[in-house]
C-alpha positions in Angstrom: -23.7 113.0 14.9 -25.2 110.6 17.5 -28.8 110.6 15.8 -27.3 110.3 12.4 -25.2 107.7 13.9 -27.8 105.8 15.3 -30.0 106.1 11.8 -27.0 104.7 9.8 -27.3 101.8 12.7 -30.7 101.3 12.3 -29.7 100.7 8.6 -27.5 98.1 8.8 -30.1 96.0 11.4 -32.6 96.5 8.8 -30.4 95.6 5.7 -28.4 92.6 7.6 -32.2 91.2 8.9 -33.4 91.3 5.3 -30.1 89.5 3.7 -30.9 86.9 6.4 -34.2 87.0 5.3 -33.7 86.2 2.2 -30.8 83.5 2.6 -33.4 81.2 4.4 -36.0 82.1 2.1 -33.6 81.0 -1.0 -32.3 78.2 1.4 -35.8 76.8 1.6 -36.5 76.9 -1.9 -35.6 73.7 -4.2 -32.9 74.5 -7.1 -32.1 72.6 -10.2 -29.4 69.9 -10.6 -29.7 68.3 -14.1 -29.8 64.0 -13.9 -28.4 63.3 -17.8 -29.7 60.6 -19.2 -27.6 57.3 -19.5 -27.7 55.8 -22.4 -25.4 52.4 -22.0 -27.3 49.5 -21.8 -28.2 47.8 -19.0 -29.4 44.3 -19.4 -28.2 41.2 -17.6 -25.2 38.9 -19.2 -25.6 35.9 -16.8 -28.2 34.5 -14.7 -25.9 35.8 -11.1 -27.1 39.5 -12.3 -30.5 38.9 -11.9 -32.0 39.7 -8.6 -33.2 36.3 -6.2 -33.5 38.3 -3.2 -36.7 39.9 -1.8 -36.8 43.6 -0.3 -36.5 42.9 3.5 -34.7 39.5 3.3 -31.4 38.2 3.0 -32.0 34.5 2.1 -32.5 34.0 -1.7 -36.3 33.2 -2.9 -34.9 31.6 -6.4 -32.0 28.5 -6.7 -30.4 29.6 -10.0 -28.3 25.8 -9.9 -31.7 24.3 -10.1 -33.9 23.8 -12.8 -36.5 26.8 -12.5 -39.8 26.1 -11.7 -43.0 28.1 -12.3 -43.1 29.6 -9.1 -39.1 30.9 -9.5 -39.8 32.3 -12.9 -42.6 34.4 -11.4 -40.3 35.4 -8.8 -37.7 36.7 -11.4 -40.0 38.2 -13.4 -41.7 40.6 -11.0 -38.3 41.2 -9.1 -36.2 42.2 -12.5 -38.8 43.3 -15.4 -37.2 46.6 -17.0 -40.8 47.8 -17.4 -42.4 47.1 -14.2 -39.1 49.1 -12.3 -39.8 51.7 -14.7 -43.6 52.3 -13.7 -43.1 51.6 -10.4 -41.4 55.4 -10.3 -45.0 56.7 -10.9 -46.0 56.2 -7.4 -43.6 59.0 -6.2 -45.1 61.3 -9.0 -48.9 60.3 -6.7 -47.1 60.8 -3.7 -46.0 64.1 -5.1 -49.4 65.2 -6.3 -51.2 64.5 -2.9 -48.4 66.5 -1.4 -49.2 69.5 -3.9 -53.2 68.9 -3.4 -52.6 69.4 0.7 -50.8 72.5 0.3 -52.8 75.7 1.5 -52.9 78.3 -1.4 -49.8 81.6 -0.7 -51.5 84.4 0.7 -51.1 87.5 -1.5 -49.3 90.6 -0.1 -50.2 94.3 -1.9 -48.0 97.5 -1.6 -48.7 100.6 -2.7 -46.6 104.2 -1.9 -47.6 107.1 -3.4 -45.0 110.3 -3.6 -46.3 113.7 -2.9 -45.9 115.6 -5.6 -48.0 118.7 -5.0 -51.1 120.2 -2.7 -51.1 120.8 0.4 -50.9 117.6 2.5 -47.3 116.7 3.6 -46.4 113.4 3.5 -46.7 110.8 1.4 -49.5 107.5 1.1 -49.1 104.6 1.4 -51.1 101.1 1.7 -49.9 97.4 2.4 -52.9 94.5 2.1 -52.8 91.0 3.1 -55.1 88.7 1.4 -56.1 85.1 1.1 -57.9 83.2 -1.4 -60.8 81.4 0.8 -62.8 79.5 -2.0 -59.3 78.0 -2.5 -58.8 76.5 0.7 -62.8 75.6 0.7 -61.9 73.5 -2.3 -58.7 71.9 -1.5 -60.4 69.8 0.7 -62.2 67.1 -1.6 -58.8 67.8 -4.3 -57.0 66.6 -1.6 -58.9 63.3 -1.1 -59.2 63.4 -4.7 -55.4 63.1 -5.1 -55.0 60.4 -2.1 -57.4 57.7 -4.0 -55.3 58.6 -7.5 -52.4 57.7 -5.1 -54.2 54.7 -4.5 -55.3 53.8 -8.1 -52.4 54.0 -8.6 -50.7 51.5 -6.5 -53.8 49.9 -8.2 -52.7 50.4 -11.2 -49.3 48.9 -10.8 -50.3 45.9 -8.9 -52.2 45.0 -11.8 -49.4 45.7 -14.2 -47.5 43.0 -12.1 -50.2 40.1 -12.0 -50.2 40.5 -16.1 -46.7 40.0 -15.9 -47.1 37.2 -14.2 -49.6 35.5 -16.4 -47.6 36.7 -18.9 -44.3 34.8 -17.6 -46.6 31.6 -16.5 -48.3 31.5 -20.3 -44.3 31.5 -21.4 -42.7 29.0 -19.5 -45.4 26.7 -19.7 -45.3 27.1 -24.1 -41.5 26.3 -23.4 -41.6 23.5 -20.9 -44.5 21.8 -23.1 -42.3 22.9 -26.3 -39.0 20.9 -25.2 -42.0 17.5 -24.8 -42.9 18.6 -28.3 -39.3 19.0 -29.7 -38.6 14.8 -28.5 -41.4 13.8 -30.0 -40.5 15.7 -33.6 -36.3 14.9 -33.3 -37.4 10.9 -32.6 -39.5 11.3 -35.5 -36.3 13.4 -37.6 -34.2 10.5 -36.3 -36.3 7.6 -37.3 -37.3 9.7 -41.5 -33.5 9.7 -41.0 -32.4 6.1 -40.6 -35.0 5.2 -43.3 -33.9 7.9 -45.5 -30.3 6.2 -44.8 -30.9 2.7 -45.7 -33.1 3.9 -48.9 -30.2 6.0 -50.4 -27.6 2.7 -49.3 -30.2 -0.1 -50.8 -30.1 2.3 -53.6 -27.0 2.1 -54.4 -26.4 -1.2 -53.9 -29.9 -1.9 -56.7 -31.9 -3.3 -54.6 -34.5 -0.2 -54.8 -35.7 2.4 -57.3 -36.6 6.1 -56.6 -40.1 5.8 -56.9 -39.6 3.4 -53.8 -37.2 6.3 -52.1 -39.6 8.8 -52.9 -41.7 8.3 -50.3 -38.9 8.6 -47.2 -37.5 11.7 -49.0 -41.0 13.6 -49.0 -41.6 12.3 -45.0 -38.4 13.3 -43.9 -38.4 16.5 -45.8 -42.2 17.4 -44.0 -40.5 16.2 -40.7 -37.7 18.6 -40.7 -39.7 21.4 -42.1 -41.9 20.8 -38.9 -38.8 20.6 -36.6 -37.4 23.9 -37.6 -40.6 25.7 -37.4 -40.6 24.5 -33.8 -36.7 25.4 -33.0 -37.9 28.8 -34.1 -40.6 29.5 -32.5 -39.0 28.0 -29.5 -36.4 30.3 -29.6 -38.9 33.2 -30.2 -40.4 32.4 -26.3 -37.5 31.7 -24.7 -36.2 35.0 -25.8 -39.3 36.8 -24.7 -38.9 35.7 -21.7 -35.6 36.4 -21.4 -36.5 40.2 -22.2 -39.0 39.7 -19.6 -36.1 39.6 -17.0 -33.6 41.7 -18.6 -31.7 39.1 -20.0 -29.6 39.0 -22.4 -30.7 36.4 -25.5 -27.5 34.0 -25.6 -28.3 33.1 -21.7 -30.1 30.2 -21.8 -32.2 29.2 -18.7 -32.6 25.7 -17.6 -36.4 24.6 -16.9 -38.0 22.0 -15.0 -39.3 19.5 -17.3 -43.0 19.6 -16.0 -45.1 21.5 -15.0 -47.5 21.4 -11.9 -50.8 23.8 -12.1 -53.5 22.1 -10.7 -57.0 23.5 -11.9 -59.1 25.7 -9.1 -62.6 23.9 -8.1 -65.3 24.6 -8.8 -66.7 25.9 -5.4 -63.5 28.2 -5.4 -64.1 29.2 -8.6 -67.7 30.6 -7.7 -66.3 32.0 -4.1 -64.0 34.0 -6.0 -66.3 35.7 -8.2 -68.3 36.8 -5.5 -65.6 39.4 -4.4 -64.1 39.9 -8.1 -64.6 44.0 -7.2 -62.9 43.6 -4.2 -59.9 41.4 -5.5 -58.8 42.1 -9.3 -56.6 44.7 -9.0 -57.8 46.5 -12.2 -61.6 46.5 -10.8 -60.3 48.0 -7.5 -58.0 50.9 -9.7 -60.9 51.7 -11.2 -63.2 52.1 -8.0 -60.3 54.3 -6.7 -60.8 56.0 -9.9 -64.6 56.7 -9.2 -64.4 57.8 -6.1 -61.3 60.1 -6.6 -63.5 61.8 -9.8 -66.4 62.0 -7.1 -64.2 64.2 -5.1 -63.5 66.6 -8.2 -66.8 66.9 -9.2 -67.4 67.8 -5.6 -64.9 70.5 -5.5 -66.1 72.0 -8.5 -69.6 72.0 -7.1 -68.1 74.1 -4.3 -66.1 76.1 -6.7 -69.6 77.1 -8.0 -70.1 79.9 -5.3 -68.1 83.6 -6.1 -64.7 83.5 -4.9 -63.7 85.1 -2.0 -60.6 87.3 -1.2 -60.3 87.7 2.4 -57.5 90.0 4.0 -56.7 93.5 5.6 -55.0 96.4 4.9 -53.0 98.9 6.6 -52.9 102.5 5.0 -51.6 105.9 5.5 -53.0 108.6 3.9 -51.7 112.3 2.8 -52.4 114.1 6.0 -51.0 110.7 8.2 -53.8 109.7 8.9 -53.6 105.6 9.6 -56.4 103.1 8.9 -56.2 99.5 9.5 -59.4 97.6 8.3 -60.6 94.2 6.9 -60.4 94.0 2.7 -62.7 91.6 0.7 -62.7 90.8 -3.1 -65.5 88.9 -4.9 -66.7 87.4 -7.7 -70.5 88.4 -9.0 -71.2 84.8 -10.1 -73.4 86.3 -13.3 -71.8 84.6 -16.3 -69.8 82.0 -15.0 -70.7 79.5 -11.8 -68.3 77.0 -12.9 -71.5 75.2 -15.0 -68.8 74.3 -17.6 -66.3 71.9 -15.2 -69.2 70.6 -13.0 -70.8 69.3 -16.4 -67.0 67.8 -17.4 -66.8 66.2 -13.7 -70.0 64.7 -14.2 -69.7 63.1 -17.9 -66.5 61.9 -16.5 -68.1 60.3 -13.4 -70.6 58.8 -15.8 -67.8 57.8 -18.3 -66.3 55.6 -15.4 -69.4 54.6 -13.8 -69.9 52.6 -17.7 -66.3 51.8 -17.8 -65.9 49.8 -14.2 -69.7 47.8 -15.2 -68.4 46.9 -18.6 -64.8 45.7 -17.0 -66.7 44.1 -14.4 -68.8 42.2 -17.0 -66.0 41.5 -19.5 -64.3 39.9 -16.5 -67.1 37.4 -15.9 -67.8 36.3 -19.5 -63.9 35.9 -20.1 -63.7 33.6 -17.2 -67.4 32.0 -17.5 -66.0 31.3 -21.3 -62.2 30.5 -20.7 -63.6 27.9 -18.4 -65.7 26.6 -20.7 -62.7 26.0 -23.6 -60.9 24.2 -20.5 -63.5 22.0 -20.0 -63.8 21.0 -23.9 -60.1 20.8 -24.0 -59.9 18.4 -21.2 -62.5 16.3 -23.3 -60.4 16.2 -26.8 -57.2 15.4 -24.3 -58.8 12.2 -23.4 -60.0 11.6 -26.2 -56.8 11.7 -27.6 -55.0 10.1 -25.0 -57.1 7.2 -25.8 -56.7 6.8 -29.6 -52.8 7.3 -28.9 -52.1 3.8 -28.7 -54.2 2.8 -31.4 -52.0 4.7 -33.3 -48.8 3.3 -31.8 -49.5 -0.1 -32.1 -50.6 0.9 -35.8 -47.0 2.7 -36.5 -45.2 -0.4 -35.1 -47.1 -3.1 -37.2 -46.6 -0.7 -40.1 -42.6 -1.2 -39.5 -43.2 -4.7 -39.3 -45.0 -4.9 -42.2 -43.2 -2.6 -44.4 -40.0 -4.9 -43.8 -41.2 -7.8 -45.0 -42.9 -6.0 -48.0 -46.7 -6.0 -47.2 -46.9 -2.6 -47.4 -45.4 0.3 -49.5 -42.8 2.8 -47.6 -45.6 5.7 -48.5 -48.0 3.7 -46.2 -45.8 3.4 -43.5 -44.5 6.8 -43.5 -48.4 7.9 -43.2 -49.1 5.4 -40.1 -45.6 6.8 -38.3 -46.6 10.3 -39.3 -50.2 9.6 -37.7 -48.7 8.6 -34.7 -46.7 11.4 -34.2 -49.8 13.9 -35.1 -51.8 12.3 -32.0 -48.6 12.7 -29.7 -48.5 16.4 -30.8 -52.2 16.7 -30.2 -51.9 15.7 -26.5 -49.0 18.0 -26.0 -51.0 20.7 -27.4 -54.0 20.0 -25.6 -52.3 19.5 -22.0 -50.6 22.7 -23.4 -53.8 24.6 -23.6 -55.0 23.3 -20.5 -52.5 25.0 -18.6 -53.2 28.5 -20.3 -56.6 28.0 -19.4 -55.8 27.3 -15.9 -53.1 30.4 -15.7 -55.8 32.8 -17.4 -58.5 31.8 -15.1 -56.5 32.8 -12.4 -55.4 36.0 -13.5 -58.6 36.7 -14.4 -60.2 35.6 -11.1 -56.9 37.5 -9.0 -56.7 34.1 -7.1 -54.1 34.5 -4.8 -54.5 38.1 -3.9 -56.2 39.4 -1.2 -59.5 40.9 -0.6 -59.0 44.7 -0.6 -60.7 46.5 2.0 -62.7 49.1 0.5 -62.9 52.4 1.6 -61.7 51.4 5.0 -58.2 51.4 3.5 -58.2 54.6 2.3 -60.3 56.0 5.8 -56.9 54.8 7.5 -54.5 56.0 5.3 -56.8 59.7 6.0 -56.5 59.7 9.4 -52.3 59.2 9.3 
């Protein structure tokens, strides 16, 4: 009774050690909790929903009272763009996949028990084998550096993704801030078509003009308001893009500065920051993150090339109880296969970005070589413009003097008004342009950004 006893003892040990096994084995593992999706919307009503506030500060970057200048709507569109928030989540996913590439392979663990079932040994076999995958770990090592430049590609990546927003938010305010300079000009013009389309239809009816004579301040006031409403629509158009850019919803309207103040990069700067264009654009340096995490795989499946290796030991009783404990090795007879087929894809892929970061490199340089050189003919036409402007005023003035006292016909003075108004819509377009030249030059030059340091920056984050 006290051995059998003692056995049923020895049970309980065993089974209560293996529940308590298992409990922190399940209690280590991750389980599922489902995250529905919401579907309300979620845009901002008012301006007081948007975010002013850096991360890490308490004192508000942005004075929503004030008219905004370039420099707040940059602000509010990095700090509250739906899309940007969105791929910011996909550095966790990089995070996550470093994590994964560090992780040493699970050894495997073989059992075997075989029942006697007739001869003459007496007791049963059995074998247990533990075994580990060595070519794995061998290879995890450049994956793993493989997966921490992706991880900084990607931040890369979505640095980039914010400087186009950026330009993208400069290029908008700046058509809106020019557009209101555009819409006074057009309105004065509506107003003044207006009054003469006033007094026409009044002398009219009082007979002291004819409808051939009206004819002409119809036709100009018509062409006038056709242009204004093409402008209060396309108007609209931009200030609602850039609402979407912050999450806002259309019917808030946001109160701009009335100028804008972007002066153009020099020359000298110009040509200082082209020197380290790899080292500052942020889509040059994702892409050199790119190479050199590709560099890593192609590494790894040169390595993968030699037989695989299973590398363990096993522990075995035989029929007659007789125990052996000895090493166990599998491997591969690299005959058909030495992993020729994903060395040849790492290396057409290595190639593939090798082209891709030149041409991006060289693309860079001829858009900025040839934005700069549309700047620099713009600047021309604006002062050319700016020059004629008051010929043309002086020209639309006499024209009202002289169509008063009946020395010319209301057709000829609409033209001379209508030519004045074309030359002040020419300078707004041209100062206009000027400015989306100087925004695209600097995005395309990442002025403002700093150099990155390249690889030390990832030989730090290696050694954490």
């Amino acid at each position: 009774m006290m051995t059998r006893g003692l056995f049923f003892s020895g049970q309980l040990a065993r089974r209560i050690t293996e529940i308590g096994a298992l409990c922190l084995w399940l209690g280590a593992c991750a389980t599922y909790e489902p995250m529905p999706l919401d579907t309300t919307m979620h845009f901002a009503h008012s301006l007081s929903e948007l975010r002013t506030t850096p991360l890490g500060s308490t004192q508000p970057a942005v004075d929503l009272a004030k008219p905004l200048r370039l420099s707040d709507i940059v602000f509010l569109a990095v700090e509250n763009n739906p899309d940007l928030i969105a791929a910011r989540a996909q550095h966790g996913i990089d995070e996550a996949e470093l994590v994964e590439a560090g992780l040493l392979p699970n050894p495997s663990l073989s059992a075997d028990y075989g029942f006697l079932v007739s001869g003459p040994a007496s007791f049963d076999s059995w074998t247990f084998g533990l075994t580990e995958d060595l070519r794995a770990i061998i290879t995890g090592i450049p994956l793993k550096e493989s997966a921490r430049y992706a991880l900084f590609q990607g931040d890369a990546d979505e640095l980039w993704k914010e400087w186009e927003l950026i330009t993208k938010a400069s290029l908008l305010y700046i058509d809106v801030v020019e557009g209101e300079k555009l819409g006074q000009v057009l309105r004065g013009a509506v107003d003044l078509f207006q009054q003469r389309y006033d007094r026409a239809t009044q002398a009219l009816e009082q007979g002291n003009t004819d409808l051939s004579t009206m004819a002409a301040d119809i036709t100009a006031l018509n062409d006038i308001r056709k242009d204004y409403s093409d402008f209060e629509r396309d108007q609209q158009g931009k200030r609602n893009d850039l609402n979407a850019l912050f999450g806002l919803a259309p019917e808030v309207t946001l109160n701009f500065s009335d100028t804008v103040t972007l002066p153009p990069i020099e020359a000298d700067k110009v040509k200082e920051l082209l020197t380290d264009l790899p080292r500052r654009r942020p889509d040059l340096v994702a892409l050199q993150y790119g190479y050199k995490s590709e560099e890593q795989k192609l590494r790894a499946a040169i390595w993968g090339q030699f037989p695989a290796m299973v590398f363990g030991g096993s522990y075995a009783s035989d029929t007659s109880h007789v125990v052996s404990l000895g090493p166990q090795v599998t491997m591969d007879l690299p005959i058909f296969n030495r992993n020729q087929g994903n060395i040849a894809i790492e290396k057409a892929t290595r190639q593939k970005l090798y082209i891709e970061f030149n041409a991006r490199q060289t693309e860079s340089i001829l858009e900025i070589q040839a934005s700069l050189a549309e700047a620099a003919l713009i600047e021309r036409q604006l002062r050319e413009a700016q020059a004629q402007l008051p010929v043309a005023d002086r020209a639309a003035n006499s024209a009202e003097n002289a169509y008063r006292v009946g020395n010319i016909d209301a057709r000829s003075y609409a033209d001379l008004v209508l030519v004045r108004v074309a030359k002040q819509r020419e300078i707004i377009g041209d100062e206009q342009a000027i400015f989306e030249h100087r925004v695209a030059v600097a995005g395309l030059l990442g002025a403002g950004l700093p150099e990155v340091t390249y690889p030390a920056t990832a030989d730090r984050e290696a050694q954490k």
